[in-house]
ZAMARGU-4260 file (C-alpha; in steps of 0.2 Angstrom, whole numbers, plus 5000, padded with zeros to 4 digits):
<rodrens>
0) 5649/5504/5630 | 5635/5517/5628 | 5624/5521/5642 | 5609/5514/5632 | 5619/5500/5628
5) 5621/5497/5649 | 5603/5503/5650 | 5599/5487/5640 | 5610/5475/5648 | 5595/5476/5663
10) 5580/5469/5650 | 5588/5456/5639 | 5602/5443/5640 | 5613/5431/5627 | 5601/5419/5625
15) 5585/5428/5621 | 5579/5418/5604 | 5572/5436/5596 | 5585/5445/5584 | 5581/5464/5581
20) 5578/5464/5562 | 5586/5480/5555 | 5588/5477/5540 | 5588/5492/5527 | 5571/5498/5519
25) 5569/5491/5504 | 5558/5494/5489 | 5540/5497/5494 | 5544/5498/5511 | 5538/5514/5520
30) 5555/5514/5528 | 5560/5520/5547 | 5551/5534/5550 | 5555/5549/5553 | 5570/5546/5544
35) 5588/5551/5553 | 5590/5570/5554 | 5576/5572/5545 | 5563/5587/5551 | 5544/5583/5555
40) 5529/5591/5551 | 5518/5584/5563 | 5519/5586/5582 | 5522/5572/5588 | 5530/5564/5575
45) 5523/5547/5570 | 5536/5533/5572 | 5538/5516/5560 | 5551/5504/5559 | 5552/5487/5553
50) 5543/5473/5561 | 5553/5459/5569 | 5545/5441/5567 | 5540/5435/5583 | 5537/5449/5594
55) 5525/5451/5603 | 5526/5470/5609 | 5538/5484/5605 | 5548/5496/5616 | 5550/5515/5609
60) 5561/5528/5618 | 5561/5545/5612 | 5575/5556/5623 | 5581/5575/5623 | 5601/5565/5618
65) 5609/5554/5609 | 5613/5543/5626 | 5595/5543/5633 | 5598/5551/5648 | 5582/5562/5647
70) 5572/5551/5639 | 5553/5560/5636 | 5545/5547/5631 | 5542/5528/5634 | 5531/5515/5631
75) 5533/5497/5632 | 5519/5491/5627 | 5516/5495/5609 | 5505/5481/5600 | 5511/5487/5580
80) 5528/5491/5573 | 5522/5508/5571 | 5517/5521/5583 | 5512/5538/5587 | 5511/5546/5606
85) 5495/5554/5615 | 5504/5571/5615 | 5515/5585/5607 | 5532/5587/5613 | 5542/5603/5614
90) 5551/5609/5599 | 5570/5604/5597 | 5579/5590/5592 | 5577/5572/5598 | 5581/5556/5598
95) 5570/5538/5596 | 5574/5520/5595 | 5564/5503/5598 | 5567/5486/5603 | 5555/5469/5603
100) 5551/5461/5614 | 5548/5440/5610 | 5536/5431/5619 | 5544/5421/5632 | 5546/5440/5638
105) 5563/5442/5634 | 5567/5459/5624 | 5581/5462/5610 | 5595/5475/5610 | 5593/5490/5605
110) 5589/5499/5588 | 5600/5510/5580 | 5598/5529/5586 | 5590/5542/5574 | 5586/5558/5578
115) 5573/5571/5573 | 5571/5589/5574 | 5552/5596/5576 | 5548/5614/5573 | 5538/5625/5581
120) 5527/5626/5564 | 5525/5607/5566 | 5505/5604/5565 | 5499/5596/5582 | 5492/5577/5576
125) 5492/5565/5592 | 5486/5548/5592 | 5474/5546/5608 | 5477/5531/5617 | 5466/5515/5617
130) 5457/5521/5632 | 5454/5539/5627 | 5447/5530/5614 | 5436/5519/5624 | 5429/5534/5635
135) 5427/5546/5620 | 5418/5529/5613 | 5397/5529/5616 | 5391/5514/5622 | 5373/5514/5616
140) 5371/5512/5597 | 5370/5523/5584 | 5390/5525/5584 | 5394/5530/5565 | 5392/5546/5560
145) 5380/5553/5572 | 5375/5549/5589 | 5357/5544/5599 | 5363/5564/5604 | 5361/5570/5586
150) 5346/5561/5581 | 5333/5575/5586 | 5342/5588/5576 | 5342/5577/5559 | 5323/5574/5563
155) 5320/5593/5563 | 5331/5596/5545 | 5322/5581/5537 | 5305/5593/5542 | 5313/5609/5539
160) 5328/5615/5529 | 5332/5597/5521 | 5317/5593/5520 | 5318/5589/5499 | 5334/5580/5502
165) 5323/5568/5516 | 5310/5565/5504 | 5321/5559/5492 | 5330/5549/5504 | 5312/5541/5511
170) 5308/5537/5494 | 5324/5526/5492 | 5320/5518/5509 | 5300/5514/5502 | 5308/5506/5486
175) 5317/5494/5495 | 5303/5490/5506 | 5293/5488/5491 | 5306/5479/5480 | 5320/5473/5490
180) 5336/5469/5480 | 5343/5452/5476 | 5347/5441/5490 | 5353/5426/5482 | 5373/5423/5485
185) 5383/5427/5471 | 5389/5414/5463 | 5409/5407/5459 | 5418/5406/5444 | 5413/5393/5434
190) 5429/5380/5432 | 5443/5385/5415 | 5435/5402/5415 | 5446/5415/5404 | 5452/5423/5418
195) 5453/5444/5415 | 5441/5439/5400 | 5422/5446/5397 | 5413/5434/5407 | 5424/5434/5422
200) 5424/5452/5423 | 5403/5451/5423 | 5405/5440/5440 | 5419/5446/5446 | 5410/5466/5447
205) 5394/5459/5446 | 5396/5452/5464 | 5401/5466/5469 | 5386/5476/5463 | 5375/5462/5473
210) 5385/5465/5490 | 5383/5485/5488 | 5364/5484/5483 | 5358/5472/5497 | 5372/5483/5511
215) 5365/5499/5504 | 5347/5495/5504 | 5349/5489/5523 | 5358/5508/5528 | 5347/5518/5519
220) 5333/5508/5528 | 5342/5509/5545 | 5343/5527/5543 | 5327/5531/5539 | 5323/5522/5556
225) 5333/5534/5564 | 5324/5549/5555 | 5306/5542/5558 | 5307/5529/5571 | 5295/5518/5561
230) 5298/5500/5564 | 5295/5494/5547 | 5313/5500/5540 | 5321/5494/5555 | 5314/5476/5551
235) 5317/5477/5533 | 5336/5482/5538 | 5335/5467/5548 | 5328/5454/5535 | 5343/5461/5521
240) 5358/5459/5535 | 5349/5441/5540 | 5350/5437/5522 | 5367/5442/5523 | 5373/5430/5535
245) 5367/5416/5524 | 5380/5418/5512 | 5395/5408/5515 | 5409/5422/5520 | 5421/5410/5515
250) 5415/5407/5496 | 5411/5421/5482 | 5412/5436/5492 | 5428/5431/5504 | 5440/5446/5504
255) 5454/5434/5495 | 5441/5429/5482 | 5435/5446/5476 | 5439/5458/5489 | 5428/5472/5479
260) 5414/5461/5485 | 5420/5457/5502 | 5425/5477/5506 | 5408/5484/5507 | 5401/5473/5517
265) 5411/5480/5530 | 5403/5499/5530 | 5389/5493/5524 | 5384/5481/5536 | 5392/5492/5551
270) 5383/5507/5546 | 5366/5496/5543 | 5368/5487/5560 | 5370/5503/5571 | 5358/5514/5566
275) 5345/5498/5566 | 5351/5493/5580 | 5337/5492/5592 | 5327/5482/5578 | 5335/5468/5580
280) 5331/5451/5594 | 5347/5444/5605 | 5348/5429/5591 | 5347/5441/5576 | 5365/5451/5583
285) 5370/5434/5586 | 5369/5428/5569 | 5377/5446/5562 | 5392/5444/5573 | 5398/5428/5568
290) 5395/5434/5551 | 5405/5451/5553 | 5417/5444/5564 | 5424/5433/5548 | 5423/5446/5535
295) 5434/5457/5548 | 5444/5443/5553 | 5449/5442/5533 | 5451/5458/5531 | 5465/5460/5545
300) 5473/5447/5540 | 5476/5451/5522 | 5480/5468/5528 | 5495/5459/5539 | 5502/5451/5525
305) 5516/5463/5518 | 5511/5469/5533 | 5503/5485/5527 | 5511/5500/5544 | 5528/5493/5536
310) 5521/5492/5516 | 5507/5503/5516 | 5506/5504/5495 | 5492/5491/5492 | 5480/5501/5483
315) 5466/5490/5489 | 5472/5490/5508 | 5471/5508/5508 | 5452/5509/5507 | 5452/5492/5517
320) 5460/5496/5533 | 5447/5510/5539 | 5433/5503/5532 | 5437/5488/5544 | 5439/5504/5555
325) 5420/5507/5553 | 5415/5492/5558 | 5426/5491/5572 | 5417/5504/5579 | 5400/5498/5576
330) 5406/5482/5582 | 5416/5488/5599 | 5412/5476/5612 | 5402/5463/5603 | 5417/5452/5599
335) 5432/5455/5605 | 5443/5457/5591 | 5434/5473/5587 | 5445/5481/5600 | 5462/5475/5591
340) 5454/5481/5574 | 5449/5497/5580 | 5469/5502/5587 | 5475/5495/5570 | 5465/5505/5560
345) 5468/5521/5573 | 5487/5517/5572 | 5487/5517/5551 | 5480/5533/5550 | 5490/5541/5562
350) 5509/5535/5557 | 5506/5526/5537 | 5492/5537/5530 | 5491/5545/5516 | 5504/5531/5508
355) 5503/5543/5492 | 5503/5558/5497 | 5511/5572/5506 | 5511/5589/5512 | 5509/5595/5496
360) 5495/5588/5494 | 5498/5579/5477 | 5493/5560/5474 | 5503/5548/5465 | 5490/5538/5459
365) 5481/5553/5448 | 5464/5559/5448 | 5452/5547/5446 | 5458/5537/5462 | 5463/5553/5473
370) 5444/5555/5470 | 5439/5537/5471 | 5449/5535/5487 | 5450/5550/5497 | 5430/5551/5493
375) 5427/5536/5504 | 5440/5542/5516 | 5430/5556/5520 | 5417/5546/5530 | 5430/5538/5540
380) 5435/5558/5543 | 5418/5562/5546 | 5417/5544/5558 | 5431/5550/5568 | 5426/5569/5571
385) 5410/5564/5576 | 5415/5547/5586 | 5431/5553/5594 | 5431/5571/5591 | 5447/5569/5578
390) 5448/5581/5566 | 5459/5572/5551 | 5457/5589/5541 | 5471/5596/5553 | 5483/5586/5544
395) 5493/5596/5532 | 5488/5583/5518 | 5472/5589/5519 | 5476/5604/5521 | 5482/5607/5504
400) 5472/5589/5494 | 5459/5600/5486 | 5470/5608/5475 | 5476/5593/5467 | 5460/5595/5460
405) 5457/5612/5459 | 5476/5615/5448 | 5473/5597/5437 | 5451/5601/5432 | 5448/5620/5434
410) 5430/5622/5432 | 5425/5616/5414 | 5437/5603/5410 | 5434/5587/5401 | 5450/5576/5404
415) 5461/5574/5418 | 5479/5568/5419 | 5493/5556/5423 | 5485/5540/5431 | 5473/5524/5430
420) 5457/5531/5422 | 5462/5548/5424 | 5458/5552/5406 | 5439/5551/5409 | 5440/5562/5424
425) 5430/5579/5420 | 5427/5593/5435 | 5409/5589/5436 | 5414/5573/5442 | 5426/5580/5457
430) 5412/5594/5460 | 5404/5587/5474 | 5420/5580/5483 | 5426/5596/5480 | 5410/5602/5490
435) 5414/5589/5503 | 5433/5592/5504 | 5427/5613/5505 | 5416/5608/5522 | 5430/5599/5531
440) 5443/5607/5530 | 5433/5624/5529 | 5444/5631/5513 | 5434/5643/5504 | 5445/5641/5489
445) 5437/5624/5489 | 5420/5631/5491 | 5421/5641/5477 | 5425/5628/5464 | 5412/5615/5470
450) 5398/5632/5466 | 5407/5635/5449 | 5408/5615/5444 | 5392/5612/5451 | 5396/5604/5467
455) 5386/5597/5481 | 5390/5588/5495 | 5378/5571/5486 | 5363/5561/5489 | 5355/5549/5501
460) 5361/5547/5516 | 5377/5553/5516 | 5374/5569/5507 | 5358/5571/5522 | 5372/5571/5535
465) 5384/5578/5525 | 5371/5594/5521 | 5365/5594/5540 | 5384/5594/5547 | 5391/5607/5533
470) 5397/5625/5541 | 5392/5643/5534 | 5407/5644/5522 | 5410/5660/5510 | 5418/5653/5492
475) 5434/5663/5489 | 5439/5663/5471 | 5456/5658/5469 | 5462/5674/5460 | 5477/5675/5474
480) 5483/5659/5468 | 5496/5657/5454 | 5489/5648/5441 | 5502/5634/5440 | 5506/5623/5454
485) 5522/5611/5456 | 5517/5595/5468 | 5535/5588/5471 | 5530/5575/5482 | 5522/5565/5469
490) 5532/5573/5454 | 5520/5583/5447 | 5520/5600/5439 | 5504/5606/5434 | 5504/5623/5422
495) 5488/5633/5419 | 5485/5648/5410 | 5468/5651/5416 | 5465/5643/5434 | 5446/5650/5432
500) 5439/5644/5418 | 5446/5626/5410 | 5437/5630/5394 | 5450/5645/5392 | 5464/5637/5398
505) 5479/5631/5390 | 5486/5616/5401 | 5503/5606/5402 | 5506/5593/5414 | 5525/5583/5417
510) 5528/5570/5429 | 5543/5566/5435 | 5539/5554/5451 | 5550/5550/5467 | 5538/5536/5471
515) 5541/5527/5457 | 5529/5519/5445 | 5519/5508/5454 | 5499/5504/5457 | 5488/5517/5447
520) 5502/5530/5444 | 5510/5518/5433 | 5516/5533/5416 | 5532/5536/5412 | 5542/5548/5423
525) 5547/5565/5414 | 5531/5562/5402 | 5520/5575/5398 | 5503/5582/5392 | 5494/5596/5382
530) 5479/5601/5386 | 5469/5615/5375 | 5452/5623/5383 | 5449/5607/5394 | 5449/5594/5381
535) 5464/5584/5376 | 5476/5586/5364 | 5495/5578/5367 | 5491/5565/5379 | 5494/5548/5387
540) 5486/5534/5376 | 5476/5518/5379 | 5460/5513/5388 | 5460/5500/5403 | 5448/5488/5397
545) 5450/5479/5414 | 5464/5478/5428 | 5479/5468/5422 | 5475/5465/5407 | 5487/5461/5390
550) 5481/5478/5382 | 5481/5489/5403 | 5503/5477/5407 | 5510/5479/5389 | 5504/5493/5383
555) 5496/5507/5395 | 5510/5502/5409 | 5522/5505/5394 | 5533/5522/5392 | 5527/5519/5371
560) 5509/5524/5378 | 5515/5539/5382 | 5523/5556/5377 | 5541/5551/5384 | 5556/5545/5377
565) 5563/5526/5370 | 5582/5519/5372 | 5584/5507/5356 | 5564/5506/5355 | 5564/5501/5374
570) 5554/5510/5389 | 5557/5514/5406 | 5554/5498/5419 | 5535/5495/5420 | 5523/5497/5435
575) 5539/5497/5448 | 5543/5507/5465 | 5560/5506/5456 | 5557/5517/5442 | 5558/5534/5448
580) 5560/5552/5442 | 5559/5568/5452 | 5557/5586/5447 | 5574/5597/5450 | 5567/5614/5445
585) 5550/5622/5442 | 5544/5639/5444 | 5530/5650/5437 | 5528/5669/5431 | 5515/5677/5425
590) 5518/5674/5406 | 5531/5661/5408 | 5533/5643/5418 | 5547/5633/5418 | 5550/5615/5422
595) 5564/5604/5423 | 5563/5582/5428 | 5577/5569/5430 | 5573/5551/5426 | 5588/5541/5422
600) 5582/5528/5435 | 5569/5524/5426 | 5578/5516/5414 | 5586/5500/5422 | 5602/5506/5420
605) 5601/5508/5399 | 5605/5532/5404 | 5615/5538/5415 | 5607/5557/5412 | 5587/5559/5406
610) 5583/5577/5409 | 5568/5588/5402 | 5566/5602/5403 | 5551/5610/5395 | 5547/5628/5396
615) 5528/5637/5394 | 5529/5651/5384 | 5509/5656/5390 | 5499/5655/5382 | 5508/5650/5362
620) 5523/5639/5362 | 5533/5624/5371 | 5550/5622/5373 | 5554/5606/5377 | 5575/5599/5378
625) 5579/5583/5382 | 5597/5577/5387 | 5599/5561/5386 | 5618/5550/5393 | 5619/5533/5388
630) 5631/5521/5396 | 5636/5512/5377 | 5629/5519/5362 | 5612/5519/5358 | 5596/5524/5347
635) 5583/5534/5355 | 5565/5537/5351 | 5554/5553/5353 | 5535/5549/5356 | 5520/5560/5354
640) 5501/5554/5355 | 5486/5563/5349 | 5464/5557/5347 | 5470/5558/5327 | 5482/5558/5313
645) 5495/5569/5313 | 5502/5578/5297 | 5522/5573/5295 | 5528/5588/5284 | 5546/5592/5276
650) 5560/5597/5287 | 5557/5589/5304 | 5539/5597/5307 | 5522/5588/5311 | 5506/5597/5314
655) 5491/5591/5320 | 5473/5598/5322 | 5457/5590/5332 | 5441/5595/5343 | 5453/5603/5355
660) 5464/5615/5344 | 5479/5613/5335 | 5497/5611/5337 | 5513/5613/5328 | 5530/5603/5332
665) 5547/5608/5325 | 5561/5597/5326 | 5576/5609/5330 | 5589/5596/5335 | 5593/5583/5329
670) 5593/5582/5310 | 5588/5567/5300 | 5575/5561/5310 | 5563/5547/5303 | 5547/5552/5307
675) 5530/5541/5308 | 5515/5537/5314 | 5501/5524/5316 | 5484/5521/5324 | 5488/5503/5332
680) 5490/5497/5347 | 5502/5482/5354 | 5493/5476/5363 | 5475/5482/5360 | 5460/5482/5371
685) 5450/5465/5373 | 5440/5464/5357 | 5423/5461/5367 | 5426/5478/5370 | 5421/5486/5354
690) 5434/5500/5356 | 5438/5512/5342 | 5449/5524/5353 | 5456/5535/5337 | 5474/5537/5344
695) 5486/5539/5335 | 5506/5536/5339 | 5521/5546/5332 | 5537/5542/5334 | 5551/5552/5330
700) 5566/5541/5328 | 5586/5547/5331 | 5593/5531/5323 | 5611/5535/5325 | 5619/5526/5340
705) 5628/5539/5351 | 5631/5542/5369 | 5625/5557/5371 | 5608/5565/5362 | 5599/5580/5363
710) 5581/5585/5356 | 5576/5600/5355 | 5558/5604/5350 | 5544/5616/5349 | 5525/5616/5349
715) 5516/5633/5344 | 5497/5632/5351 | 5482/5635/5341 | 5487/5647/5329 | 5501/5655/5335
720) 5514/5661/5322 | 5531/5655/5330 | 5546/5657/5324 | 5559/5648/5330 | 5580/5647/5328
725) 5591/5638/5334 | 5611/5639/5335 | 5620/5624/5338 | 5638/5631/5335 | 5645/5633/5352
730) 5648/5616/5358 | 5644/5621/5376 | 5627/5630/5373 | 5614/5630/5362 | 5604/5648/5358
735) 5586/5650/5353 | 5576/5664/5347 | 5558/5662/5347 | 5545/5676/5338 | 5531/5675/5347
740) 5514/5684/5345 | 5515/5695/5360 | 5534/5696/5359 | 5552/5688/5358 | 5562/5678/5371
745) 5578/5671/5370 | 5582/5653/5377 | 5603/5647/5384 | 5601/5631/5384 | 5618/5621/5393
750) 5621/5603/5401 | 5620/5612/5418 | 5608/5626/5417 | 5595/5636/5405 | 5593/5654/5403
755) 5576/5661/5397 | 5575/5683/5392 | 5561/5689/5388 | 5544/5693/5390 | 5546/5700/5407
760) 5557/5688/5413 | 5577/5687/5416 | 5580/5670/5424 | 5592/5658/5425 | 5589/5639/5432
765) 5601/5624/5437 | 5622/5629/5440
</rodrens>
């Protein structure tokens, strides 16, 4: 028997009724953390495993070795499955394990033993405990964003150097004195509504809107109590949260009804209630309580189910968990269960947050929701440095988020990338995040292209404090960057020609995702895009029409919406943590980038092998070589999308020309190909929509049934005269020679490896 074995013989006995659920990680699960052997990059690392039903408190050792002899760490008394301690240990190698404890008292054996290594680069990231927390806490009110402290300073910028931004600010607050926003509760759905359909979307988003006006009106009111001390906007801050507590928290806007309209009531009214605080009588906090303890109470517990420390991918839980944070804060010692809430919220971020990104600082679910999300995350950032003196922008996520941005919409690009709603996504609309993102994590970088895409840090009152709490920060242009980028946590390579400018840049995108396919980042893995000068040109197709719709399931979570690859007219598994890719190779020269992406896994067991590779020529041609293993023989189908008709020519070449440029495509390999196209879509968008998207769909079809296919294709930019040749003769290599108009390369192109010479570059990737 081990010496923690014997160690545990002294806390638990045979007839203890709580069984240690070790069971594996499974799909969606965020899996036992960190992993065994694996390295950290945070100091101290934080610690997950999966919860066991019926315990009541958790017991994590972390010791110097394997038999717990020098144990450096232990607490007992751990509320979550999940956990990260108050301090950084010393770099080496350690080892951590848990055990529950039921709640007749009795604990369970012993986890399994994983070790980790932390270096000294590891980034220092502790978790205070619930009482530094409490002391760190104020106990007078305001508590969000700025304390009773900060006050006079914001009253001497909204005189002197904000003084415009104040006046637009007090303009808001004397509109919803003098016009105050709907109050009346919003209303159900009517019985045998279409659900998804037009009307049900009006209520469902219109109740929303009704929440966010009535909870914005009462902050900006509140705030402009704090700014002027006037009684008038604390009471009309008052009479909108008091009209708020006549609505039944339990009907139209309850977090499982329409949690769009239940989740801004927990900011809103937090933020409202703190900075008003001192407007309102004993009965009036009263009546707010009761109300916000419910809405947080639902919130929690719909945050539980999954539960979201152990399956932390809910797109929705990951703005809800820290804006119940927010009100937590507000709410700390008014109700008790504020407390629990704010240690939940506190423990998320610190061992489960980002769930979609990394250290690279890539983000599965694309671009409109890495701004969406980590928009809104910034004031719980901005709550927590000026709260608790936590600085989230230490992390090395946040080190590196805002070129996830900067590499996907240089400044003066139109569309964005892979992901829910990312086609709309232009760098105006990232500017002023970009601005925000710049003043946290003081990255001059950043700086730079919120000033080039005309950025600011907003309006009302965040952008006031936003403005009065941003540092003195130099923009750096990024011209010591490389103009391509590669985030491999999220599968993403990104490849720029111009990193500057978007209207003069020539951009490809391929994904190739370890995470799967799931929420928002739903495209097929090794898929790809063209982008020319910041408009679209080969692209992802569809336009979500609403959320889990016929047209947004069966067509836009479908690999036929996108530039990838069919087997016998079939895609890769829809919307699944399942269906997963990862990129193998990618690097980037000056005049040539190279990338290459496995996704047989995508495929529910139809390909052994799917590899692309596809290789940038900058700025004139692709290269793109799929190898494709089949388990039985089968057909396999080559997509391509474009905003118009393509021109199918003789010999296995299309062409195409639109408001973004023109392409050409040569088929090298195979022969024979039938080649067509149409503008239609299976499913289309709701027709209430009115929709004429003007996409059209090739398809170039390998109809022979074989085991094992390859393409080879070509796509010269703009007006590039390339030519290309291609020599099939050696069965173990192919060889092509591309004429290019600023010179000639040749491309080795095997099962194991490709060789590209040329241009200034002698390279070989894979074995």
């Amino acid at each position: 028997m081990s010496f923690l074995a014997l160690v545990l013989s002294s806390y638990t006995c045979a007839a203890s009724p709580l069984f240690l659920d070790e069971r594996a990680a499974g799909l969606g699960d965020w899996g036992y953390r960190p992993a065994d052997g694996s390295t950290a990059v945070l100091n101290p690392p934080s610690f997950t495993w999966r919860p066991t039903k019926g315990a009541s408190t958790y017991w994590l050792q972390i010791a110097r070795d394997e038999f717990f002899r020098n144990v450096v760490y232990s607490n007992n008394e751990i509320r979550w499955s999940a956990h990260c301690p108050p301090e950084p240990l010393p770099a080496g190698t350690y080892y951590w394990c848990y055990a529950a404890r039921a709640k007749t008292g009795r604990w369970t054996h012993w986890s399994a033993v994983r070790s980790v290594t932390i270096p000294e680069a590891a980034v220092h990231f502790p978790q205070p405990t619930s009482a530094q927390l409490t002391s760190r806490l104020s106990k007078e009110h305001p508590r969000l964003f700025f304390q009773s402290e900060d006050v006079p300073r914001l009253q001497e910028l909204a005189r002197g150097r904000l003084a415009d931004r104040w006046q637009q600010l007090k303009t808001e607050a004397d509109r919803a004195l003098a016009q105050p926003p709907d109050t009346s509760e919003p209303p159900k759905y009517p019985p045998n509504i279409d659900h998804k359909g037009e009307e049900w979307r009006n209520i469902w988003w219109g109740n929303r809107a009704r929440m966010v006006a009535v909870g914005e009106a009462a902050a900006t009111l509140a705030f402009a109590y704090r700014i002027t001390g006037e009684d008038k906007y604390a009471h009309g801050a008052r009479d909108l949260l008091l009209a708020l507590t006549k609505w039944d928290p339990d009907r139209a806007t309850s977090y499982v009804y329409n949690d769009e309209a239940a989740m801004p009531a927990l900011y809103l009214v937090a933020r409202a209630y703190t900075w008003a605080f001192p407007g309102f009588t004993s009965q009036d906090r009263a009546a707010i309580n009761d109300m916000m303890r419910v809405r947080g109470r639902q919130a929690f517990d719909h945050l539980q189910r999954g539960p979201h420390l152990w399956r932390p991918y809910d797109s929705h839980h990951n703005r809800a968990w820290h804006f119940l944070g927010e009100l937590a804060i507000a709410f700390y010692g008014e109700f008790t269960e504020a407390k629990r809430w704010l240690d939940y919220a506190m423990t998320i971020q610190f061992t489960a947050y980002p769930a979609w990104g990394d250290a690279d600082g890539g983000w599965h679910e694309g671009s409109a929701y890495w701004l969406s999300y980590l928009d809104r995350f910034t004031w719980w950032a901005e709550v927590l440095r000026s709260s608790f003196d936590i600085d989230v922008y230490r992390h090395p996520f946040f080190q590196r988020a805002g070129y996830f941005g900067m590499y996907l919409l240089p400044p003066g690009t139109g569309c964005g990338g892979f992901g829910d709603q990312a086609a709309d996504m232009t760098s105006k609309r990232i500017a002023n995040f970009m601005a925000v993102l710049a003043a946290g994590a003081g990255n001059g970088h950043w700086k730079w292209y919120g000033d080039a895409a005309g950025g600011d840090v907003g309006e009302g009152y965040l952008g006031f404090l936003r403005a009065a709490h941003s540092l003195d920060l130099s923009a750096q242009a990024p011209t010591d960057l490389p103009p391509s980028l590669c985030f491999r946590g999220v599968g993403l390579a990104v490849m720029n020609t111009d990193l500057m400018d978007g209207t003069k840049n020539i951009q490809v995108q391929f994904k190739s995702d370890p995470t799967g396919k799931q929420s928002h980042g739903y495209n097929a893995n090794n898929a790809f895009l063209l982008n020319l000068r910041g408009k679209r040109a080969l692209y992802l197709t569809g336009r979500r029409d609403i959320h889990g719709s016929e047209h947004h399931r069966n067509w836009m979570w479908d690999t036929k919406s996108d530039n990838a690859i069919l087997v016998n007219y079939l895609g890769q598994k829809k919307h699944s943590f399942s269906a997963t890719g990862r990129i193998t190779a990618f690097d980037t020269t000056p005049r040539i980038d190279v990338v290459e992406g496995e996704a047989a896994g995508s495929y529910e067991g139809r390909l052994k092998r799917c590899t692309r590779r596809i290789i940038f020529l900058k700025p004139h041609a692709l290269v793109i070589h799929d190898i494709l293993e089949a388990h039985e023989p089968a057909s396999f189908q080559w997509l391509l999308h474009a905003p118009g008709k393509f021109d199918i020519h003789a010999e296995n070449t299309v062409s195409w020309k639109g408001d973004a440029g023109q392409v050409s495509i040569q088929f090298l390999e195979p022969s024979g190909l039938r080649i067509g196209q149409t503008d239609q879509f299976d499913p289309p968008p709701a027709a209430w929509t009115g929709w004429k998207l003007g996409e059209w769909h090739l398809m170039a079809d390998a109809q022979d049934k074989v085991s094992h296919r390859e393409f080879v294709v070509v796509i010269g930019i703009d007006n590039a005269n390339v030519r290309a040749m291609l020599d099939s003769s050696n069965p173990d290599s192919k060889k092509l020679h591309l004429v290019l108009p600023h010179g000639a390369a040749d491309i080795t192109l095997t099962d194991q490896s490709f060789h590209v010479q040329g241009l200034g570059l002698d390279r070989q990737w894979g074995s």
